[in-house]
C-alpha positions as CSV (number, residue, x, y, z in Angstrom):
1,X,-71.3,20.8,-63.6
2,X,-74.7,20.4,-62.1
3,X,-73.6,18.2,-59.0
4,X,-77.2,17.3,-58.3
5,X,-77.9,15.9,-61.1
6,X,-74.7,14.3,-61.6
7,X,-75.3,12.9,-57.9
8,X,-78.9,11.1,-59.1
9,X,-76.9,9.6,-62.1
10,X,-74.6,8.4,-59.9
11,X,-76.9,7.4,-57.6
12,X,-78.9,6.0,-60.3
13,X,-76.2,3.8,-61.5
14,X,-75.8,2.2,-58.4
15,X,-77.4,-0.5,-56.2
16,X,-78.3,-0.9,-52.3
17,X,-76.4,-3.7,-50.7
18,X,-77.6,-5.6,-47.4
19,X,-75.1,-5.6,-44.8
20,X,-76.4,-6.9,-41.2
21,X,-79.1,-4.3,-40.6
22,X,-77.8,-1.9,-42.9
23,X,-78.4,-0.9,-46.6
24,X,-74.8,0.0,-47.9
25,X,-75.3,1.7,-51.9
26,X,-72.6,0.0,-54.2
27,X,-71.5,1.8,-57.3
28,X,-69.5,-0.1,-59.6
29,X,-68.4,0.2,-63.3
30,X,-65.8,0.0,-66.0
31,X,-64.5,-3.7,-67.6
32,X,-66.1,-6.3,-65.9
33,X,-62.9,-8.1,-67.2
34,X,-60.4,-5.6,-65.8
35,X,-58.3,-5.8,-62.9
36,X,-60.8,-5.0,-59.7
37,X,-60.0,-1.1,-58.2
38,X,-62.1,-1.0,-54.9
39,X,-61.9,3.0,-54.4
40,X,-62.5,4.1,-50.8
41,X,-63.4,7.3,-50.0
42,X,-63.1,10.1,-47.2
43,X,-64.8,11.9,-44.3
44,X,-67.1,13.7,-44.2
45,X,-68.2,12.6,-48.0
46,X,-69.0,9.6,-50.4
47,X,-68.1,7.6,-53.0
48,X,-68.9,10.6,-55.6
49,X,-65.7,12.0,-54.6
50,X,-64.8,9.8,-57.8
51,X,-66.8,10.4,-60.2
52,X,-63.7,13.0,-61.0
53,X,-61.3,10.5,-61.9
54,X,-63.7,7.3,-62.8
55,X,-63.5,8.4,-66.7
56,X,-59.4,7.7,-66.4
57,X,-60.0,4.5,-64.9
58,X,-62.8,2.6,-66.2
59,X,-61.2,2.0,-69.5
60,X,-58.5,-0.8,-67.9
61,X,-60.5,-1.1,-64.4
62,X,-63.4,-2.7,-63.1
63,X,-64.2,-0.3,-60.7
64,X,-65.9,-0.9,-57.4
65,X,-66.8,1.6,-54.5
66,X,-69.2,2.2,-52.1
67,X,-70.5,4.6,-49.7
68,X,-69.6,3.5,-46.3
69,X,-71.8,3.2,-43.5
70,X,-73.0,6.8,-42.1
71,X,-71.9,8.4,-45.2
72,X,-73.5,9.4,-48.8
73,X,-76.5,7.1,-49.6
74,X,-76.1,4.5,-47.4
75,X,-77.8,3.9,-43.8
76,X,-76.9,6.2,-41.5
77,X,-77.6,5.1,-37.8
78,X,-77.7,7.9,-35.0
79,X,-75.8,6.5,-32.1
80,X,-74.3,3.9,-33.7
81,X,-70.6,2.3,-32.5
82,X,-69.0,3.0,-35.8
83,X,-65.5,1.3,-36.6
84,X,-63.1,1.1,-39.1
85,X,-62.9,-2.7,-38.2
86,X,-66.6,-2.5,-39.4
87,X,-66.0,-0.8,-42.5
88,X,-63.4,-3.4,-43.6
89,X,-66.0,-6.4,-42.7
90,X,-68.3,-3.6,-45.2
91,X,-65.8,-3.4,-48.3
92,X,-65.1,-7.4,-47.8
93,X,-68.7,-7.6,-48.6
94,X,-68.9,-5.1,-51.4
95,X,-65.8,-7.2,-52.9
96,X,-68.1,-10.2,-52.4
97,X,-71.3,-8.8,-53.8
98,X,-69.1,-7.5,-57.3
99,X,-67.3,-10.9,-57.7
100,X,-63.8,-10.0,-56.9
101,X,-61.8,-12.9,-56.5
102,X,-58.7,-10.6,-56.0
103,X,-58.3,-6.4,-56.0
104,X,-56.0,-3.5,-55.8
105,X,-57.0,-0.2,-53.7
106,X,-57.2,3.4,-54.1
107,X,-58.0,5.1,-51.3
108,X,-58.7,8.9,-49.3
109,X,-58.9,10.0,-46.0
110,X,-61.4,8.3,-43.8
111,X,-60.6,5.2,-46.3
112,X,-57.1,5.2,-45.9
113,X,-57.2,3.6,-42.5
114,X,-59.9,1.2,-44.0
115,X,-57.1,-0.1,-45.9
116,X,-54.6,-0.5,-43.6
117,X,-56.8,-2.6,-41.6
118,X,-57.6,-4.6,-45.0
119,X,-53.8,-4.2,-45.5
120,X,-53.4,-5.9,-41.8
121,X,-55.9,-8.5,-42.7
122,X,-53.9,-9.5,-45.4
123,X,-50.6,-10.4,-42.9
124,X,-52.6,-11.7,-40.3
125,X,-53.7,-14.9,-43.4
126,X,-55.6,-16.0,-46.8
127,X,-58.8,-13.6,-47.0
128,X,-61.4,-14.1,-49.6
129,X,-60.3,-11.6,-51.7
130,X,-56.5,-11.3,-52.5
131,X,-55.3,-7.9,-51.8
132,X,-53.0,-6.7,-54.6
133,X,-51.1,-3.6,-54.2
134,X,-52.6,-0.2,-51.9
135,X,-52.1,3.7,-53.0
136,X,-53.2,6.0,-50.7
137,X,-54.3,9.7,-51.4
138,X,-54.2,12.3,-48.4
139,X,-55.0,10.9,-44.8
140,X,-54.3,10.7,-41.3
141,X,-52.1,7.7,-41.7
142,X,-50.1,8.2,-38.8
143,X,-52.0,9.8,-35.3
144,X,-48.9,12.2,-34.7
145,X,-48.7,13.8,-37.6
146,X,-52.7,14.4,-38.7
147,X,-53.7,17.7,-38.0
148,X,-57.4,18.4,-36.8
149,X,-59.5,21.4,-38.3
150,X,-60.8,23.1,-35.5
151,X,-64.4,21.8,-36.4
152,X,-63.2,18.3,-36.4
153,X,-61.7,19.4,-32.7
154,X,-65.3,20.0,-31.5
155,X,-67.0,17.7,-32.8
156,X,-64.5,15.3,-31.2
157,X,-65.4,16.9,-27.6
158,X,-68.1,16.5,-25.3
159,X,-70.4,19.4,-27.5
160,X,-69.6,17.3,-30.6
161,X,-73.5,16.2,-30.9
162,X,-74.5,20.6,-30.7
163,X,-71.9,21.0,-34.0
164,X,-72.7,18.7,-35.4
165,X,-76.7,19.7,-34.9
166,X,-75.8,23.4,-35.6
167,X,-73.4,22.8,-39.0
168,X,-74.6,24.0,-42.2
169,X,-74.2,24.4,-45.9
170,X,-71.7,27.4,-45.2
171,X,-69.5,25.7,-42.3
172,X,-68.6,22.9,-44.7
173,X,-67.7,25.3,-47.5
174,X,-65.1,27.2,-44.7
175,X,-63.8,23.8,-43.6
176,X,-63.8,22.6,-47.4
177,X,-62.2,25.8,-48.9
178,X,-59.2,25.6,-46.3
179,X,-58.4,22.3,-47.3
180,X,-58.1,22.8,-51.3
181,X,-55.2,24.0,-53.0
182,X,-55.8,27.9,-53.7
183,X,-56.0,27.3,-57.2
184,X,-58.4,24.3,-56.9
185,X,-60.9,25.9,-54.4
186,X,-64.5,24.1,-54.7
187,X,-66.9,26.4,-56.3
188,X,-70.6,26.4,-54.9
189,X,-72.0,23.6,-57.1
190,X,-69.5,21.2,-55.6
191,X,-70.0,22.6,-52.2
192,X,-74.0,21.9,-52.7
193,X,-73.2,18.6,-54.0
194,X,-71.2,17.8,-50.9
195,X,-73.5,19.2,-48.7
196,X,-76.4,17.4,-50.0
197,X,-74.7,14.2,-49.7
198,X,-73.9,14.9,-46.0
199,X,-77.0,15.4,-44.9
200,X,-79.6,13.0,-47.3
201,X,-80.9,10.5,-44.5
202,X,-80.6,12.7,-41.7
203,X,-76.7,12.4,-41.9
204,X,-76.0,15.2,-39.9
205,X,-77.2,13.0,-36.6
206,X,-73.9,10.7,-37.0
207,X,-70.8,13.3,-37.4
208,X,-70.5,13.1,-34.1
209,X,-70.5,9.0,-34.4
210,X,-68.6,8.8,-37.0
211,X,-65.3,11.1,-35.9
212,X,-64.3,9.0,-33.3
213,X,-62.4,7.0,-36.0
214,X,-60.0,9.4,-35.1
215,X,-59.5,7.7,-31.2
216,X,-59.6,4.4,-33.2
217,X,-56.5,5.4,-35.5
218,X,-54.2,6.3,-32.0
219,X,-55.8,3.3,-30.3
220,X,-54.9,0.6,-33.3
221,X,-51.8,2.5,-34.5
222,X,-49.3,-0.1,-33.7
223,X,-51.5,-2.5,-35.9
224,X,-52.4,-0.1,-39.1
225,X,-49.0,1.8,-39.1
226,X,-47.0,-1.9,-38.7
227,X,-49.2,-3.4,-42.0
228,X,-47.6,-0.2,-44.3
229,X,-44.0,-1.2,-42.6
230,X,-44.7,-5.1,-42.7
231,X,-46.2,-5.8,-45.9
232,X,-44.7,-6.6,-48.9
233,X,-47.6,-5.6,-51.1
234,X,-47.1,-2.4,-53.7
235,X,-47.8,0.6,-51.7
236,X,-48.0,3.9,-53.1
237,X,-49.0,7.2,-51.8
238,X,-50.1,10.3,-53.7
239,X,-50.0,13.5,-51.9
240,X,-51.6,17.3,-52.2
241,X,-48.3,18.7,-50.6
242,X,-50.5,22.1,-49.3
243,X,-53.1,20.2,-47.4
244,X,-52.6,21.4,-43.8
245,X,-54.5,18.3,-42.2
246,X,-52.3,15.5,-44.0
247,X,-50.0,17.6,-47.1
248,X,-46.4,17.6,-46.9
249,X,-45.7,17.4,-43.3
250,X,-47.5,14.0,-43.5
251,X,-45.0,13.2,-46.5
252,X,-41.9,13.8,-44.2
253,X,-43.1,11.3,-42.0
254,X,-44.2,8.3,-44.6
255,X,-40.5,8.8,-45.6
256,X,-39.3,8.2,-42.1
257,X,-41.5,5.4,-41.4
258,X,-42.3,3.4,-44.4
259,X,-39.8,1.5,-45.8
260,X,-38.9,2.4,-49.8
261,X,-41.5,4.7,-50.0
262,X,-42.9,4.8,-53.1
263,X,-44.4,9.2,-53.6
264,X,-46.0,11.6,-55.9
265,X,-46.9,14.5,-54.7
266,X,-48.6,17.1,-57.0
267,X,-47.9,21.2,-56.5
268,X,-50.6,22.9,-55.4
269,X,-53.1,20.4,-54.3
270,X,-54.8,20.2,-51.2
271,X,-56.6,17.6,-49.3
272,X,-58.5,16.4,-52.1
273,X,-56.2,15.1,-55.1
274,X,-59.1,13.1,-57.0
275,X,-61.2,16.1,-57.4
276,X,-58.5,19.0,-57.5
277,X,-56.4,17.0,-59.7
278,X,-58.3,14.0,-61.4
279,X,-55.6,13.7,-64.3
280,X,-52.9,13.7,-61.7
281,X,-53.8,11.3,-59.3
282,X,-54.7,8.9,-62.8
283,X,-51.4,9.6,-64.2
284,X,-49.5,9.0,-61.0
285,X,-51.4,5.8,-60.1
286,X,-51.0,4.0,-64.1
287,X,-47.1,4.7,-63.5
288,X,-47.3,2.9,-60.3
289,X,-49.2,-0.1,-61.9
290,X,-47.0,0.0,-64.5
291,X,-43.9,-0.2,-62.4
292,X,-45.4,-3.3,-60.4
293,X,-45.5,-5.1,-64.1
């Protein structure tokens, strides 16, 4: 793989939204006559996270996803009050802008609290877009039981602005390789595709901003955890079990907490399951699809 130029043809593919102030890049694809997939990714990365798995979805999907604000190709404001409140009003829009009248999700990480709060959105009345069913990949889903890197530590503390100033190309591969199964580790093309996407538009300046979402997910718990536990949409998570922010000690507690939970988890996998594991993840997410038919 040559990641950048796989990253310009993403890029290339895609368009710049208008949201507010903010240019948000939009990448959509597939059958414009298929069900609507809007695929949200993680922190600290973009929507080319799935360009791994968009060839095992976009012959029964139209696929939509985006690169949320602070993150990949879109704006990036330093200083800015970032929210996951925000990022849902964001992927509303996207939803908009691609002509989804209704829309399941498939979402990672950072993105898996953006669709709790679209799942929340959902019980609180009628939205725009009809929410369908939700499968999640590895996240902090529940505050108690997501495990900080130690990077993700500082950056939450008052030096937070300093690391974030001082990372580099070789702090993301340490964080990145810890995280992967050890038979899926990231070789150095990924690693210089995610860096490069981290840091086009100055995006080291909002790291700092942006990891507060982890404050937001303790402070809004009770409305995000209640959504997975209220709703009676399809919910499915898919898990890489050796993850040690959100792997199989996250698992144990989905099964306490979530009524009939609905799990794949795949052996060896880490915190990434639509890159370490594209084929997985697709065949784990058709069955669930298939099981809602």
């Amino acid at each position: 793989m040559n990641a950048k130029a796989d990253i310009k043809a993403w890029r290339d593919a895609g368009c710049m939204l208008r949201f507010g102030h903010h240019e948000i890049f939009v990448r959509s694809g597939g059958r414009p006559d298929g069900p609507a997939l809007l695929l949200i990714h993680g922190f600290p990365t973009s929507s080319w996270d799935w360009q791994p798995i968009w060839p095992e979805l976009e012959n029964t999907h139209h696929l939509i996803s985006f690169d949320m604000l602070g993150f990949g190709f879109s704006d990036k404001p330093a200083g800015h009050r970032y929210s996951m409140f925000e990022q849902a009003d964001i992927a509303q829009a996207v939803l908009r802008h691609c002509g989804a009248s209704e829309y399941h999700i498939l979402a990672h990480d950072y993105g898996d609290t953006v669709a709790q709060e679209l799942l929340a959105r959902d019980l609180d009345g009628p939205q725009a877009c009809t929410l369908l069913s939700v499968c999640l990949l590895n996240g902090g889903l529940f505050p108690e039981s997501h495990r900080l890197l130690t990077i993700q530590k500082l950056l939450l503390s008052p030096i937070g602005p300093l690391v974030a100033r001082l990372s580099s190309r070789r702090s993301l591969a340490i964080s990145m390789r810890n995280i992967f199964g050890p038979d899926t580790q990231p070789d150095d093309d990924l690693l210089d595709g995610f860096w490069w996407l981290l840091t086009v538009n100055d995006g080291k300046k909002c790291i700092a901003d942006l990891i507060r979402y982890v404050r937001e997910r303790a402070e809004f718990r009770e409305r995000w955890v209640g959504a997975m536990q209220r709703s009676s949409r399809p919910l499915k998570l898919v898990n890489g079990p050796v993850d040690p922010i959100s792997g199989a000690h996250m698992v144990e507690r989905y099964r306490q907490i979530v009524p009939r939970p609905n799990i794949t988890e795949l052996p060896g996998i880490g915190h990434y399951p639509q890159v370490e594991s594209p084929a997985g993840v697709a065949a784990a997410y058709r069955e669930f699809r298939e099981s809602m038919a």
